[in-house]
C-alpha positions in Angstrom: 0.0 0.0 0.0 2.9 2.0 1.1 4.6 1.9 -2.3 1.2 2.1 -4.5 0.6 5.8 -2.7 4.2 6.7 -3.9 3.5 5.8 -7.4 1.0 8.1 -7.5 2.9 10.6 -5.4 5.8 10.6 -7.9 3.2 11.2 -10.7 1.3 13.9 -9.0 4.5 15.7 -7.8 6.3 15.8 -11.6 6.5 19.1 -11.5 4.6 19.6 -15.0 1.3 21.3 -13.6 -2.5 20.4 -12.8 -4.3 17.8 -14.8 -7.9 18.1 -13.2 -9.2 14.7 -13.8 -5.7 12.9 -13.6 -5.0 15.0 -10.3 -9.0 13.7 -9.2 -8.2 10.2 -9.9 -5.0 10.1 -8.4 -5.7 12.0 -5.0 -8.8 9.4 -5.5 -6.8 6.6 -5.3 -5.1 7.8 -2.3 -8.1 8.0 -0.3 -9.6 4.9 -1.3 -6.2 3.4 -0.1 -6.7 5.2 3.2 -9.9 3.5 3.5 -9.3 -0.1 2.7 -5.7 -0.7 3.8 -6.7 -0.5 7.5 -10.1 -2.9 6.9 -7.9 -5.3 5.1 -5.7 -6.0 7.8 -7.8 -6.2 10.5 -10.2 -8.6 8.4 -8.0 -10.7 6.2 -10.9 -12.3 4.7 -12.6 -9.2 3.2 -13.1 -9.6 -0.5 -14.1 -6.4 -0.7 -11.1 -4.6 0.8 -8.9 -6.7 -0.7 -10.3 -6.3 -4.4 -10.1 -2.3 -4.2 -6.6 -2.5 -3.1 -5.8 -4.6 -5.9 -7.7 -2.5 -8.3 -6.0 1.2 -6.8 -2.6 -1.0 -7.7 -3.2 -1.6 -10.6 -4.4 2.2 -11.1 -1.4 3.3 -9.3 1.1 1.2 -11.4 -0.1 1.6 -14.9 0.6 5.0 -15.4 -3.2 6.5 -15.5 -2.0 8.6 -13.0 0.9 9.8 -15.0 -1.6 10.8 -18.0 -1.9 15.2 -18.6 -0.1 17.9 -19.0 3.5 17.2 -20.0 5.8 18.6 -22.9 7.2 15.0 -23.5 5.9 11.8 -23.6 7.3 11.0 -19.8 7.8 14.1 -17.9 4.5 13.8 -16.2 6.0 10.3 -14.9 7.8 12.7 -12.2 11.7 12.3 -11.6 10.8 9.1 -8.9 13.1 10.8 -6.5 12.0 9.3 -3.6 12.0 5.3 -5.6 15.3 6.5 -6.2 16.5 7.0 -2.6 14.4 3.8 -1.3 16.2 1.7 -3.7 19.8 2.2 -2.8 18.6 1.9 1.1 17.2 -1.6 0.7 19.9 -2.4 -1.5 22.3 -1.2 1.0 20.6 -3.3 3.8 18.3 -5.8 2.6 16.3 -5.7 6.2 14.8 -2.6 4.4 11.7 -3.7 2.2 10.7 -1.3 -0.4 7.6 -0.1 1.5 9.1 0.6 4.7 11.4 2.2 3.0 9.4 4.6 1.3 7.1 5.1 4.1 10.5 7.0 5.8 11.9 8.3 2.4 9.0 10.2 0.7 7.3 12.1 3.9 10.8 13.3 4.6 11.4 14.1 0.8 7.8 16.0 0.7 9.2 18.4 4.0 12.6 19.3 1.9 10.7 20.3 -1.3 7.2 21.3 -0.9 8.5 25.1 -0.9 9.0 24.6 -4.3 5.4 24.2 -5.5 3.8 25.2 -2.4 0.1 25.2 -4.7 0.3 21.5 -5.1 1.0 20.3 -2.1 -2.2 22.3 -0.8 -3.9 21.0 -3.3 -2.8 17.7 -2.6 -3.5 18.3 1.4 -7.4 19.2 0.7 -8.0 16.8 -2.0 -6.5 14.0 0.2 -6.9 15.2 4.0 -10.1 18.1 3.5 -6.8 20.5 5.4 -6.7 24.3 4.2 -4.6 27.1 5.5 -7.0 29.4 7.4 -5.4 32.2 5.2 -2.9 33.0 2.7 -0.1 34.0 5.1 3.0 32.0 4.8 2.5 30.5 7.8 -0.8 29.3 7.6 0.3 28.1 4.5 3.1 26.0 6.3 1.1 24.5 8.7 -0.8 23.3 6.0 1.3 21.2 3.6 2.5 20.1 7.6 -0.2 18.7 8.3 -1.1 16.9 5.2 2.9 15.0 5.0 2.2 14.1 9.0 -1.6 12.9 8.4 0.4 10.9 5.4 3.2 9.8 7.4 0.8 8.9 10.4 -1.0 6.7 7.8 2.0 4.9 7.4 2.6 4.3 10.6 -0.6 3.0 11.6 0.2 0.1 9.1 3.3 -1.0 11.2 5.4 1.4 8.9 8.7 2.9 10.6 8.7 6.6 11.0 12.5 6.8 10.9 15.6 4.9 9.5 16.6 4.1 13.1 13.6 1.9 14.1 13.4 -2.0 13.6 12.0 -3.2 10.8 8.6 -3.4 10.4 6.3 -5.2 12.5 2.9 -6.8 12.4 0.1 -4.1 12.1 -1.2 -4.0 16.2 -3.3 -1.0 17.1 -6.3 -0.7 17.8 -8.2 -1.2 14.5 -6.5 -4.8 14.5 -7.5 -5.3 17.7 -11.0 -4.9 17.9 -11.7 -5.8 14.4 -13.9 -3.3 12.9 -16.8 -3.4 10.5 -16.1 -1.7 7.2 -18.2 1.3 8.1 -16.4 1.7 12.0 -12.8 1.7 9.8 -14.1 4.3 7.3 -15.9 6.8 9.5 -13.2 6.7 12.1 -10.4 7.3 9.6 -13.0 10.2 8.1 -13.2 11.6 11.9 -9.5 11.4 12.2 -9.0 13.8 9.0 -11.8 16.0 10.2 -10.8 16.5 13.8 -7.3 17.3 12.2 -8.2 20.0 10.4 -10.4 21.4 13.4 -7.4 20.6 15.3 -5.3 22.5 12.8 -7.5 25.3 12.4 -8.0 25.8 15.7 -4.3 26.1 16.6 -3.6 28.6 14.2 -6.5 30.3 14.7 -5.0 31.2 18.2 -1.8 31.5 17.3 
């Protein structure tokens, strides 16, 4: 799940400008990941779950994210910086799976660049997370894009990811979702009350700030 969300990250971050229905369908597939992934582990058995994974890989990998504006045939493909980075980790030690990886690699690569296109990274952070500045001040601005690469790297996280290079590899996916085995509905209106009350929480702070 990890690396399908980077596929699409590396298309969506090229650099080349807004497609509006590639941009739509690839922030789509983001959320529909954010919804599933955690249902799918804590029921195994869920054809459901399971199947729309499968389907947002297959979406993520075939390039239908990469389709708009772009001077040359591949540009909108992106530069795959963060792929780039992952690979020589795991190749360098092979506890490092490609996802884990990535989970560290691309939230960290998303803080050192997002001040170069700080209007798509908003735009990423409401299409995907429903988080806006609270005005157009730099700062507000900050906090924004903030909050959308920790809501992203939280994500990861939450599926057993590591947060940093230093942390053991990854292990089995145990909070509480996992635990206490929720309906599909419970997974999806919790994780839609997580991004809400993160906003609020966002807004809030700034708002006093």
């Amino acid at each position: 799940v990890t690396d399908m969300i980077a596929h699409v990250c590396e298309r969506y971050f090229s650099g080349t400008g807004s497609s509006s229905l590639t941009d739509n369908i690839a922030t789509g597939i983001i959320r529909s990941l954010i919804d599933e992934a955690p249902v799918a582990l804590a029921e195994p058995e869920n054809y459901e779950a399971r199947a729309n994974i499968m389907w947002a890989g297959t979406l993520a990998h075939n390039d239908i994210a990469g389709c708009g504006l772009s001077a040359t045939p591949t540009s909108r493909a992106g530069g795959w910086e963060s792929h780039a980075l992952e690979h020589e980790l795991s190749a360098f030690d092979t506890s490092i799976t490609h996802g884990a990886g990535l989970a560290v690699v691309m939230p960290a690569w998303m803080r050192f660049v997002w001040r170069e296109n700080p209007a798509r990274f908003l735009k990423f952070a409401l299409q995907v997370f429903d988080i806006e500045p609270i005005d157009e001040t730099d700062e507000a601005i900050e906090d924004a894009v903030t909050a959308a690469i920790d809501e992203l790297q939280a994500f990861f996280v939450d599926l057993g990811m590591p947060r940093t290079l230093g942390e053991s590899p990854p292990k089995m996916w145990t909070n509480c979702c996992r635990r206490s085995r929720p309906t599909r509905a419970k997974c999806s209106v919790a994780l839609r009350s997580l991004r809400w009350k993160t906003r609020r929480r966002f807004i809030f702070r700034r708002s006093r700030g």
